[in-house]
C-alpha positions in Angstrom: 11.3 -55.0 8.7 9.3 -51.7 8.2 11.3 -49.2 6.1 9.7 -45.8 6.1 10.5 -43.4 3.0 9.9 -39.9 4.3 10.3 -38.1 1.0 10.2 -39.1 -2.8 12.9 -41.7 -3.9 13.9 -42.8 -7.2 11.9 -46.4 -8.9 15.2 -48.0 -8.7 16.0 -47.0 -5.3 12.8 -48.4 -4.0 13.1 -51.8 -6.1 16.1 -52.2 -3.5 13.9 -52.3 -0.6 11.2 -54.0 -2.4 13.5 -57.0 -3.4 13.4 -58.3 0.3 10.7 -60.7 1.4 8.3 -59.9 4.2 9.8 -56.1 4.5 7.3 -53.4 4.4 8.0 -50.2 2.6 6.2 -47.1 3.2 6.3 -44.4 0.9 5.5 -40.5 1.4 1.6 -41.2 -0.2 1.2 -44.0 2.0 1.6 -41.9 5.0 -2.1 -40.8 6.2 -1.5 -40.0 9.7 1.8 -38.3 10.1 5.4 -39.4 10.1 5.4 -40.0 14.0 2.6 -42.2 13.6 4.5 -44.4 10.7 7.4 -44.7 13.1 6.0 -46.2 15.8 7.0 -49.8 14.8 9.6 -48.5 12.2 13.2 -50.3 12.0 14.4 -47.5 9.1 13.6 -44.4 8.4 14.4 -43.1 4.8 14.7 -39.0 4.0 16.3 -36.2 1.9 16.6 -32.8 3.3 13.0 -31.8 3.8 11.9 -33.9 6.9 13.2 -32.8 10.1 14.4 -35.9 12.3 14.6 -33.9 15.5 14.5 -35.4 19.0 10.8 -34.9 19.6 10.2 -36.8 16.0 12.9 -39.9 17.1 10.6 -40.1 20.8 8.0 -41.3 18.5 10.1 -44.1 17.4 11.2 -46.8 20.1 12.4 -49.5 17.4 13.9 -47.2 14.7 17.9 -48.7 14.1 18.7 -46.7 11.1 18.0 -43.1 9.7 19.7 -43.1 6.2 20.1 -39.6 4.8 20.1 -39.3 1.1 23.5 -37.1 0.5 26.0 -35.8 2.9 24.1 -32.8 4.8 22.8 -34.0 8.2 21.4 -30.9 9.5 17.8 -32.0 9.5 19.0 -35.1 11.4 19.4 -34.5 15.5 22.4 -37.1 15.5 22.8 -36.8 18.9 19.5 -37.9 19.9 20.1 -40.6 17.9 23.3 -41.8 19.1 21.4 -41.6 22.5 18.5 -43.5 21.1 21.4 -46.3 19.4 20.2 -45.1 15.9 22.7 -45.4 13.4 22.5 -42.5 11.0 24.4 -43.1 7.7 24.6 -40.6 4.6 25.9 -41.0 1.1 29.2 -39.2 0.7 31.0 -39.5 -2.9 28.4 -40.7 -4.7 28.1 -37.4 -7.0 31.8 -37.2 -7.2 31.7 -38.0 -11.1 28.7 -35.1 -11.9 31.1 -32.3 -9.8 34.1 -34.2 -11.9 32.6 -33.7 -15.1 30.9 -30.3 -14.5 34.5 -29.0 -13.8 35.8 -30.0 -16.6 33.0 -28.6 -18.8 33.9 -25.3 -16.9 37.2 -25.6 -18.2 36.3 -26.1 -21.6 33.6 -23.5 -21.8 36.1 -21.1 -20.4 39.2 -22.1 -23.0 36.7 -22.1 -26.0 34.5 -19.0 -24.8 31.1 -21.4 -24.9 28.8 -19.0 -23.7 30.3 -15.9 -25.1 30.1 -17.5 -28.6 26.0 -18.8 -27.9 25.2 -15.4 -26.7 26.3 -14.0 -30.1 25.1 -16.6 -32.3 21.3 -16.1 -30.5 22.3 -12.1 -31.0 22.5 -12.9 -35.1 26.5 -12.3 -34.8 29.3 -14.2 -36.8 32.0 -13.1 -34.3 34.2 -15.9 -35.5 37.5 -14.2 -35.1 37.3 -12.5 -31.5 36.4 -16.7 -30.4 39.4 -17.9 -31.1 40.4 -20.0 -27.7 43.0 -22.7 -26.2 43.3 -26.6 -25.6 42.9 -28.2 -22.6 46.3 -30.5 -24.0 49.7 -29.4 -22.7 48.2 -27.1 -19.9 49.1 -27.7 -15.9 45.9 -28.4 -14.1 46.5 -27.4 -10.5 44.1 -29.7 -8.1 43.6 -28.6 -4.4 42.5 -31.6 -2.7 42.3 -34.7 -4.3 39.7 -36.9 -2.0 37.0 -38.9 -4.3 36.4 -35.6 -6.3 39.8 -34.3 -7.0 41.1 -37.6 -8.2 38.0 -38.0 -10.3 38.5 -34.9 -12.0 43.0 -35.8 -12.2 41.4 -39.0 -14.3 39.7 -37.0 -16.8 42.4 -34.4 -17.2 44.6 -36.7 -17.5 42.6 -37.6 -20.8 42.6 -34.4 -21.9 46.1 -34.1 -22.1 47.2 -31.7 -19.4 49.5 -32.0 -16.6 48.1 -32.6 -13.4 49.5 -31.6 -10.0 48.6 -31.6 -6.3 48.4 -30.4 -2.8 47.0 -32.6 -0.4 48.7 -33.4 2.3 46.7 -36.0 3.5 46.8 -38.8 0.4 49.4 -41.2 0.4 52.0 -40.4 -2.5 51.2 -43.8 -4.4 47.8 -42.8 -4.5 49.1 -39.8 -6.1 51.2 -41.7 -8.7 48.7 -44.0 -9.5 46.7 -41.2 -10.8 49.5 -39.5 -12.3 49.2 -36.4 -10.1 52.6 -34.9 -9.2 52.2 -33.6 -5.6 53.7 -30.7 -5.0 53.6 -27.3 -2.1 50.5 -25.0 -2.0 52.5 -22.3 -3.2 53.8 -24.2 -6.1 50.5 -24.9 -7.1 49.6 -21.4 -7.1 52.8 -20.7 -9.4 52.1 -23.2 -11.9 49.0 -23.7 -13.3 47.0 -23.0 -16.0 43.6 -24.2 -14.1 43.4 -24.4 -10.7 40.3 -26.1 -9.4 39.3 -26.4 -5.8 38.2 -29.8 -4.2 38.6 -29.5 -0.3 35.8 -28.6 2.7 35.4 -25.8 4.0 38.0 -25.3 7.5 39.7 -22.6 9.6 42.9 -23.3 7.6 41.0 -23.1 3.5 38.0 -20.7 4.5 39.7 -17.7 2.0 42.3 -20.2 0.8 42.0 -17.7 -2.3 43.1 -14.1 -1.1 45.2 -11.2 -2.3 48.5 -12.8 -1.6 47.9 -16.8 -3.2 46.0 -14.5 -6.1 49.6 -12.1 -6.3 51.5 -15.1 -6.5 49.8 -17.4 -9.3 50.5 -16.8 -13.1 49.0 -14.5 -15.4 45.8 -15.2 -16.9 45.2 -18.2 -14.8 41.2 -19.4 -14.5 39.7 -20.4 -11.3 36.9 -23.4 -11.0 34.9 -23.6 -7.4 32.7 -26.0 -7.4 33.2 -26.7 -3.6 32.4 -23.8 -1.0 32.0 -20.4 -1.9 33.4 -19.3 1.5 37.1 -21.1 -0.2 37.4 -17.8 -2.1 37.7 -14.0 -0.8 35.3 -12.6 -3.6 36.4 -9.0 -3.2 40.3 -10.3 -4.0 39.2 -12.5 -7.0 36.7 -9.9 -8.9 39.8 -7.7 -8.5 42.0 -10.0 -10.1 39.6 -10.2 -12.6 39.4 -6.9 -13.6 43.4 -6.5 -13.6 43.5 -9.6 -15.6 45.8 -10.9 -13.2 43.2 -13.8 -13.4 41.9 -14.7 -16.9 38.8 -16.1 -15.3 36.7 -17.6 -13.6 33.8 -20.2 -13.5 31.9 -20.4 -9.7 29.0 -22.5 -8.7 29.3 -22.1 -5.5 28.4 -18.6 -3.4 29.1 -17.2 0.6 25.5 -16.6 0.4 23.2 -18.6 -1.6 20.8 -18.2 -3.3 23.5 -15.2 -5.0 20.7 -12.1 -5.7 23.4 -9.5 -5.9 26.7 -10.1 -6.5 30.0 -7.7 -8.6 30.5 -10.9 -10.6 27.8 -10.3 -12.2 29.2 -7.7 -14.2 31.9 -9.7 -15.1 31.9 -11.0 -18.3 35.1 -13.2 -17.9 33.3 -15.5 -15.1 30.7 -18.5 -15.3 28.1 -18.5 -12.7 26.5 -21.6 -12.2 23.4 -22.2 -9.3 25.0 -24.6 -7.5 24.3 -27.7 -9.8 27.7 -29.4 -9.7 25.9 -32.5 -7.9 22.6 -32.4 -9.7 22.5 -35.2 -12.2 19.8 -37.7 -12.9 22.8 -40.2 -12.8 23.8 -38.6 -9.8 20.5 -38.6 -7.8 20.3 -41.9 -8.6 23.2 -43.3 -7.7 22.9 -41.3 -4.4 19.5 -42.9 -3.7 20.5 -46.6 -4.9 23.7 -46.5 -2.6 21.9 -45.5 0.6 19.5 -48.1 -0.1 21.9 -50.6 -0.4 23.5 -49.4 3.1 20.2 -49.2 4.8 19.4 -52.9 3.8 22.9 -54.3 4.7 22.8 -52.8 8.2 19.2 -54.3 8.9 20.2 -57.3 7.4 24.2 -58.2 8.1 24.7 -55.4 10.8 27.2 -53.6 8.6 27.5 -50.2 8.9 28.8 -48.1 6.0 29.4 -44.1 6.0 28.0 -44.0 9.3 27.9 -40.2 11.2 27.5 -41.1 14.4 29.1 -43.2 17.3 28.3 -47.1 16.8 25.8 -49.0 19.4 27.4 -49.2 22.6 25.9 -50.4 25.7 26.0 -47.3 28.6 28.7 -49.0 31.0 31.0 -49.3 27.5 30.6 -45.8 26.5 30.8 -44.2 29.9 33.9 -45.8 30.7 34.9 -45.5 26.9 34.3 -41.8 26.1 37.2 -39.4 27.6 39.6 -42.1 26.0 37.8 -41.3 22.7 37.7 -37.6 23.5 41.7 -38.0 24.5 42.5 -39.5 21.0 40.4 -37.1 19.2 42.8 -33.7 21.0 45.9 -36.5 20.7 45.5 -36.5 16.8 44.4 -33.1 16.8 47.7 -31.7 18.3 50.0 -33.7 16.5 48.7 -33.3 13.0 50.2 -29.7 13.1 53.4 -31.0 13.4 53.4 -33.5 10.2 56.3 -32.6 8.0 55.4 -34.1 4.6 52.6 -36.5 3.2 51.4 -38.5 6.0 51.9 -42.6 4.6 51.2 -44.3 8.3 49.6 -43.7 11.5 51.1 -46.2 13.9 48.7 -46.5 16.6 50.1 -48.1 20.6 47.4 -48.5 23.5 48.8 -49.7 26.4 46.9 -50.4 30.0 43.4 -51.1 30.5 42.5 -49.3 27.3 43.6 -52.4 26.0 41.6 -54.8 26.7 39.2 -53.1 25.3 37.1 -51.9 22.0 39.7 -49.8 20.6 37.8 -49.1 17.3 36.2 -46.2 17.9 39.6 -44.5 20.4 41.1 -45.4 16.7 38.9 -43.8 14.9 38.7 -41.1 17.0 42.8 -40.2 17.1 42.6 -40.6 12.9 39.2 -38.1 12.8 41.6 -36.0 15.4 44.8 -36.0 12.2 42.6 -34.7 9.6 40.3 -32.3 11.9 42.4 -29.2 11.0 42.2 -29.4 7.3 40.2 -31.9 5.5 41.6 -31.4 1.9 39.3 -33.9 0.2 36.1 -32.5 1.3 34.8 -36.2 2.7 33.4 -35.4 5.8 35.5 -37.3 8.6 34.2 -38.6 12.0 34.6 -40.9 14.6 32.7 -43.8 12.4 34.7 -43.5 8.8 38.1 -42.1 9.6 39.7 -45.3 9.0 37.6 -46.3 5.9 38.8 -42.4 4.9 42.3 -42.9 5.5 42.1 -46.5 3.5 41.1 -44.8 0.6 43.6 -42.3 0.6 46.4 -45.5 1.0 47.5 -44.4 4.4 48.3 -47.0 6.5 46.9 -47.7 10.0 48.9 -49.9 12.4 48.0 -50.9 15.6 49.9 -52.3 18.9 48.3 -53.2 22.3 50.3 -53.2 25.4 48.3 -54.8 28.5 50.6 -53.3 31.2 52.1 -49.6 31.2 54.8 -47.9 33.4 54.9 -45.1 35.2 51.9 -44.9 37.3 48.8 -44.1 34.5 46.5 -46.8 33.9 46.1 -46.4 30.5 48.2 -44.6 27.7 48.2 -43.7 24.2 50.5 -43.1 21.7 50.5 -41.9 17.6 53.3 -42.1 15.4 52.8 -40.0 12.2 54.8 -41.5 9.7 55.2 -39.0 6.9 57.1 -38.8 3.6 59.8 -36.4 4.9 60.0 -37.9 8.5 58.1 -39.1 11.9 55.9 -37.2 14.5 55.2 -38.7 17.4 52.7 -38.1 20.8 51.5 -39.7 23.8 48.4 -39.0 25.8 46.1 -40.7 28.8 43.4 -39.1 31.0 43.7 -37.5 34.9 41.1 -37.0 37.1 38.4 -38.7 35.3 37.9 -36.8 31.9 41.2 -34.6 32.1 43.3 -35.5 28.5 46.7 -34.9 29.3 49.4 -34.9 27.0 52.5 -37.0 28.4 55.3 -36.9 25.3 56.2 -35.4 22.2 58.9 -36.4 19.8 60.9 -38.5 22.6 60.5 -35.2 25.3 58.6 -36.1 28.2 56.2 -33.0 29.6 52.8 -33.2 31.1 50.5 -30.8 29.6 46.0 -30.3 29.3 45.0 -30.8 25.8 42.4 -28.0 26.0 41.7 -25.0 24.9 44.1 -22.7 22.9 47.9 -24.4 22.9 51.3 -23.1 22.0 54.0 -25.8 21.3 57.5 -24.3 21.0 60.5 -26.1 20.4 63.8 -24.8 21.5 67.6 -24.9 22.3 68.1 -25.6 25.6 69.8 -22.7 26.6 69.1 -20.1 29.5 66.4 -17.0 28.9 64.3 -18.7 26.6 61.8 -19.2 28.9 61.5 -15.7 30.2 61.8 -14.2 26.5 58.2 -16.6 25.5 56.3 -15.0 29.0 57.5 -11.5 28.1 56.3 -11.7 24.3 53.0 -13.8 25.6 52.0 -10.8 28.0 53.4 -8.3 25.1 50.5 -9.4 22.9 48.4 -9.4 26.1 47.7 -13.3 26.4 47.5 -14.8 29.8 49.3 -17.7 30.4 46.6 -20.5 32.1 49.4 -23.6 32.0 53.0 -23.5 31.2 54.9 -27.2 30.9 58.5 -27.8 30.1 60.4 -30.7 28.8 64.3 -31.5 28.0 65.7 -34.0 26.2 68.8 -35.6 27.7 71.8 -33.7 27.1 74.7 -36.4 25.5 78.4 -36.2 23.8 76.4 -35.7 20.6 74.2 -33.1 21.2 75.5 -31.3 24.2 73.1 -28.3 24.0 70.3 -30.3 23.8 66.6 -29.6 23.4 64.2 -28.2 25.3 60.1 -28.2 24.5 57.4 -26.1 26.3 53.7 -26.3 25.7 51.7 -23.0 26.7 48.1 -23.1 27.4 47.1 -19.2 26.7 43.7 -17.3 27.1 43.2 -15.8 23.6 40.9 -12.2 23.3 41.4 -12.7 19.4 42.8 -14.3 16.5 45.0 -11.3 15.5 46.9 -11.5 18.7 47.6 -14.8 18.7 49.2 -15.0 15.5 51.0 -11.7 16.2 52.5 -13.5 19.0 53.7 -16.6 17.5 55.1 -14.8 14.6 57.2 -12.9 17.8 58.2 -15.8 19.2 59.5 -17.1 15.7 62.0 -14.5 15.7 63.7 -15.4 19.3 67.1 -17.0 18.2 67.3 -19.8 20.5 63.3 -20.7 19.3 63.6 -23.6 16.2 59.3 -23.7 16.1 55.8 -22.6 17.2 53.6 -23.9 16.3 49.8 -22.7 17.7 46.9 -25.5 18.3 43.0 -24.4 18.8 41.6 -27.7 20.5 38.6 -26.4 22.2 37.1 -26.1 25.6 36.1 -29.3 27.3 
């Protein structure tokens, strides 16, 4: 093996390589004639975020398997060249979880006990002993917003400190929860009651300004902020005005909308800690980072195992072309009905039936589990088509998974989720038309036949006249065309004689503003008991 190290890694991540026989490591001095030369006969290819592993570098590099990026970012890395080229590219997610831990709790601290305040007098020649008086961590409610690998690190050590930990994230498994003593509770809830509230989640439609005016408005008096996630997580113009009210009692940021932060109103606060993005940058950190991706490189050359992979696995072209709108279909499948999970998510029951069947169904899995947690990723673990199930492990949900060799009903091959959840069950069922067309075929027991494309409004209602001519008039109201309308009823019965009725509305949407204007419209109709409004994307 020839393992290529693009950029400068750590002694002990280099002993890794250099503990196999007959492999042949190249390091960044070693390289005398350019990187493309190096990679003519390379199997690996080692960098951080400095070398740029674009398509025209990867022509240059007809036996490369594996590019192994040191951290998460994979900008600099053209994965889809490399998926092309069957190069697996693998980073190292998690493995500065503890540095971000501990950093946020040293934010806390330095807030509670004025740290910095109390230095800057000291160094001033100041014994301002009695204007540092400050609080204990012990007996206050630490309010954690996403509790992926991060989040539950940093419940662990609060936990030691004393203070009551609690939750949102709806996408752990309760036990998990418990095991970490972290009570989970609402969003709003965690707004209301805590001391500390510390933010742990990527950066999505549904958290980008997660802290605004109204969450802000809502949280107790005097409550401190921590970010050491993504700047965009916080509207700044809200938060320095809490700040100044005293609404919030402070804040400590180390990460920025726009980095590197050359002019900001923060810094004339002087109840917030600005920090240069550093949450990650530990010697410990770094290392651990480096040693791990070694360790991943060497078992996929070695065993064929791949670990915290970004990309789709090898697949001959015949698999994947037959493969890939079934794994596209998941994707919109899990995508759709993850709006509609009522409570903690525990299981994801998992039913192919038809020719999908018989055969590789890992990465159609994968794909419907990436499609659940596409619309808000609380944990900040970057999920895709390769990890989703290794992601959903980790967070104790449960994957179960049925094959069916022969379906009804005239489609060849048909999937179907069940989202079992903590206060109740979701289901959906999906195949493709046409060739690469995913159409959705059920939802919740209601059969309808519907595109999973584009902008989608899923209403369910009483099935009762006018309903139907009420959601057109309110859709062309807020001036949104209607591109597909499909209807559904459930079958009427002694029991329920009004029955249900479910319609799933494919709209052209100008803007955002409108859309949500419309659906809170449609909320309002009597007969209307949801609406629920999915963004899935043009094909």
């Amino acid at each position: 093996m020839k393992i290529v190290l693009a950029e400068k890694v750590s002694p002990a991540t280099l002993a890794v390589f250099q503990q196999e026989p007959g492999w042949q490591i190249v390091t960044p001095d070693q390289i005398k004639n350019g990187l493309a030369a190096e990679l003519a006969d390379a199997d690996a290819l080692v960098v951080r975020s400095a070398v740029q592993a674009d398509a025209a570098l990867l022509s240059h590099a007809p036996k490369l398997r594996v590019i192994g990026r040191a951290g998460v970012g994979v900008d600099n890395i053209d994965t889809d060249a490399a998926t092309r080229q069957g190069i697996v590219v693998m980073n190292t997610p998690g493995a500065n979880a503890v540095a971000v831990a501990e950093l946020t709790l040293g934010l806390m601290i330095a807030m509670g006990r004025s740290i910095p305040r109390a230095n800057s007098t000291m160094h001033s020649g100041k014994w301002d002993k009695k204007s540092l008086q400050g609080s204990e961590l012990r007996g206050k409610t630490l309010g954690i917003v996403g509790l992926g690998r991060i989040g539950l690190e940093v419940a662990r050590r609060a936990n030691a400190f004393g203070m009551d930990v609690i939750g949102y994230d709806p996408f752990i498994a309760p036990v998990i929860a418990r095991e970490n003593d972290v009570t989970l509770v609402g969003i709003d809830d965690i707004f209301r009651g805590s001391d500390y509230l510390t933010l742990h989640v990527g950066l999505t439609t549904q958290t980008e300004g997660l802290i605004n005016a109204h969450s802000i408005a809502i949280m107790k008096k005097g409550v401190r902020i921590i970010n050491c996630a993504r700047g965009e997580l916080i509207v700044d113009e809200a938060l320095v005005e809490g700040l100044k009210s005293g609404q919030i009692g402070g804040a400590a940021l180390d990460v920025f909308r726009q980095e590197p932060l050359k002019d900001s109103p923060y810094f004339n606060l002087d109840n917030v800690l600005l920090s240069p993005h550093i949450a990650g940058s530990t010697d410990e950190a770094q290392e651990a980072i480096g040693i791990q991706l070694a360790c991943q490189v060497r078992d996929y050359l070695k065993l064929g195992v791949v670990q915290n992979a970004v990309n789709l696995p090898s697949l001959s072209h015949e698999e994947y072309a037959e493969l890939a709108p079934y794994i596209e279909m998941a994707e919109r499948l899990g995508h759709f009905l993850s709006h509609a999970t009522p409570g903690n998510l525990e299981n994801i029951q998992i039913t192919y039936s038809g020719r999908i069947a018989q055969g590789k169904t890992e990465l159609v899995r994968n794909a419907a589990i990436a499609g659940i947690f596409a619309h808000s990723d609380p944990s900040g673990d970057p999920v895709n088509r390769i990890n989703a199930a290794a992601i959903a492990a980790d967070r104790g949900i449960r994957i179960q998974e049925d094959k069916k060799e022969f379906v009804t009903g005239g489609s060849g091959s048909v999937l179907k989720l069940v989202l079992h959840s903590s206060d109740g069950d979701v289901s959906a069922s999906a195949t493709v038309l046409h060739g690469t067309s995913p159409r959705l075929l059920a939802y919740d027991g209601i059969d309808i036949e519907a595109p999973l494309n584009g902008t989608l409004v899923a209403i369910r209602n009483h099935d009762v006249p006018g309903v139907i001519g009420r959601i057109g008039t309110i859709l062309g109201e807020h001036s949104l065309n209607i591109a597909n309308f499909a209807l559904g009823r459930s079958v009427r019965s002694q029991r329920v004689p009004q029955g249900q009725a479910l319609a799933v509305v494919q709209i052209d949407v100008p803007s955002a503003s409108e859309a949500s204007a419309a659906v809170e419209a449609l909320r309002k109709v009597e007969a209307i008991a949801s609406v629920r409004l999915v963004e899935l994307g043009k094909l």
